[in-house]
C-alpha positions, 0 to 999 in steps of 0.5 A: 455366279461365283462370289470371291471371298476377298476376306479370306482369299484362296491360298496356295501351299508353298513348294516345301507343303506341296512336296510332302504332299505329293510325296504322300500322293506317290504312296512315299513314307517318311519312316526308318529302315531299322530300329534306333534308341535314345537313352533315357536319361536325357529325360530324366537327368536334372543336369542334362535339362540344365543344359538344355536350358543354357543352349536351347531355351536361353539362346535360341529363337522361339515363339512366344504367342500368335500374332492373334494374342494382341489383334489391335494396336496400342495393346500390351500382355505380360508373358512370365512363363520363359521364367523372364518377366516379359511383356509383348506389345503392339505399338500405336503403328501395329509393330509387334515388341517384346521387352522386359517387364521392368521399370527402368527406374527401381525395376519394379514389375510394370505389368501385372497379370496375364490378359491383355490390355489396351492401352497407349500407356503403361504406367509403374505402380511404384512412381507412376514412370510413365511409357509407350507401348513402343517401350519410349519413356514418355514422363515422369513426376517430379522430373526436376529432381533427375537432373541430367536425365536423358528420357530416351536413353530410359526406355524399356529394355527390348529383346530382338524379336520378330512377327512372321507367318501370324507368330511372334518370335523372340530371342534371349540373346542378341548374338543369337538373333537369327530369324532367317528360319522362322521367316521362312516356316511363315511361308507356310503359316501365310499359306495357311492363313494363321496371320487373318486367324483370330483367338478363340481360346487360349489356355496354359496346363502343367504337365508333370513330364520333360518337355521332350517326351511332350514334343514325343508324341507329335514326332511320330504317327505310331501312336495315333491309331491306338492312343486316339483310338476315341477321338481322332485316330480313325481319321488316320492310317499308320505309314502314310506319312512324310516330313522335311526340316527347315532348318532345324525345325520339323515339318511333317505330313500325314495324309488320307492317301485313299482320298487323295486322287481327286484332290488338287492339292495345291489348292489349299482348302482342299488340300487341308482336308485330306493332309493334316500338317504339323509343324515340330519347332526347336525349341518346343512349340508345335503348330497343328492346323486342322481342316478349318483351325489352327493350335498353336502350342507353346512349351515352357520347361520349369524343370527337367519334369515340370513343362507348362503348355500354353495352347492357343486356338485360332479361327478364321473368324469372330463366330457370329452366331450361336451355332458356330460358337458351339462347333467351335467350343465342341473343337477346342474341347476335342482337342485341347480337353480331349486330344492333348490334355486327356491323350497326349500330355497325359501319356507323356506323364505316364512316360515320366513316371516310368522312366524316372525309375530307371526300369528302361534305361533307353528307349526303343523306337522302331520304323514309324518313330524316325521323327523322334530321332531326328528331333534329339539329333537336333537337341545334340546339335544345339547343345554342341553348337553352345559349348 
């Protein structure tokens, strides 16, 4: 007799996944009919990365960790890297917050460090003002010499933010705060379960290279054959892919197409295992589901050929024995170590070094690399849309 697993039920790929998957199936890519270009400069330009700064990563939506960061309630951890000193929070009713990392009193940081803590209070170092993880200012000494002053009107600053699909959102801007589209990638993040996922591994790297060139190299399959040659590239074919936007984020498909006769792809497990997915956020994060995990990565740009890369892994479950903490420590340091670090980031380095010297003033992308393209399209449009 079959058991359910009620922990872990069976899932089914939303519509948008299913499409590119049959899309796959029918032998369909994803690709371009000719050869484009993008100029160089939108690497290497300083005023250019200011401006993408301003209209992209100071106004728009992005994520700023898993669900999984803070499983519990009444925890709290620090997040500098946005360049705001901000702190995410899960209340004492498990409700994901982000706000300002700053006492409302004489602005003193209020949390140091980057783990997180548990903990129902959290208390300045300066004068012990003493608040909520829901950011309610709950005492302070010696209150008899604030006459006058109304506690709930000195709460912690929150910025608009929102827990959707196991991520936890934020925007710079309330004006801006338009999570209609991170509500809908999580339908795809439910469907793969990231929300019942917790963290086994979670590491930030500095990558000498613009945030871009980065984002690069999960835009196109191109690469993949020759760059991972060592590591994952025999697991995949050239051209057997396909992709879609939801809104102006990308979604992407490559899949084993000799494999995918016998599949029924709507059941997800199944599914996982002859499509790899990934998902291209404006601004740049990155979420690529392996068969049995899932990376979500995070870019943090510092300057226009500086970006910190924060990449978390996320399992189905606490390994309970010593043989599976060792398949899970061999994955994270294929891909994290491996993949990413050794592969990706470093060729995105490489990228930055020799486009800094003006030798290729734009770059030459051919029929595999539409995803590029699109993804710079995406930027310009952003950057009208904030003038």
């Amino acid at each position: 007799m079959k058991t359910i697993d009620t922990k872990h039920p069976a899932r089914r790929p939303t519509n948008g996944m299913l499409t590119l998957a049959e899309a796959i199936a029918r032998g369909e890519s994803w690709s371009e009919t000719g050869v484009t270009q993008v100029p160089a400069s939108v690497y290497t330009d300083p005023d250019y990365y200011l401006r993408e700064k301003g209209a992209i990563y100071d106004r728009l939506p992005q994520i700023l960790a898993p669900s999984a960061l803070l499983p519990d309630p009444s925890m709290a951890v620090p997040h500098d890297a946005t360049g705001r000193p901000l702190l995410i929070t899960r209340d004492a009713q498990g409700d994901a917050h982000v706000f300002l990392n700053v006492c409302r009193h004489r602005g003193t940081r209020l949390v140091e460090g980057t783990e997180p803590l548990c903990q129902k209070r959290l208390v300045c170092p300066y004068h012990a003002w003493t608040y909520a993880v829901d950011g309610r200012l709950l005492a302070l000494p010696r209150p008899d010499t604030f006459p006058g002053l109304d506690k709930g009107e000195m709460g912690l600053i929150e910025l608009p933010s929102r827990e959707a699909g196991g991520l936890i959102w934020f925007c710079p801007q309330e004006q801006t705060a338009d999570f209609t589209d991170a509500e809908k990638l999580g339908e795809d993040f439910d469907a793969l379960g990231i929300g019942d996922h917790v963290l086994f591994r979670r590491k930030t790297h500095e990558v000498a290279a613009n945030w871009k060139l980065i984002m690069d190299a999960f835009l196109e399959s191109y690469h993949v054959t020759r760059l991972h040659a060592q590591t994952i590239g025999p697991f995949f074919k050239d051209g057997v892919t396909s992709g879609d936007m939801v809104g102006p984020h990308a979604r992407s498909a490559v899949g084993r197409l000799e494999e995918m006769e016998t599949v029924d792809l709507t059941d997800m497990a199944a599914l996982r295992r002859v499509v790899t997915f990934a998902y291209q956020l404006i601004p740049g994060a990155l979420i690529i589901p392996s068969p049995d995990y899932v990376n979500v990565m995070t870019m943090m740009p510092q300057a226009h050929d500086r970006t910190l890369v924060e990449d978390f892994m996320l399992i189905p479950e606490h390994p309970a024995t010593d043989k599976a903490r060792d398949h899970w420590e061999r994955s994270w340091a294929l891909l994290d170590g491996g993949v990413f670090a050794g592969e990706d980031f470093r060729a995105a380095e490489l990228g930055q070094q020799g486009l800094s010297t003006g030798a290729v003033p734009d770059l030459t992308l051919g029929t595999l690399e539409g995803g590029i393209r699109r993804f710079h399209e995406t930027v310009e449009e952003a950057l009208r849309a904030a003038n």
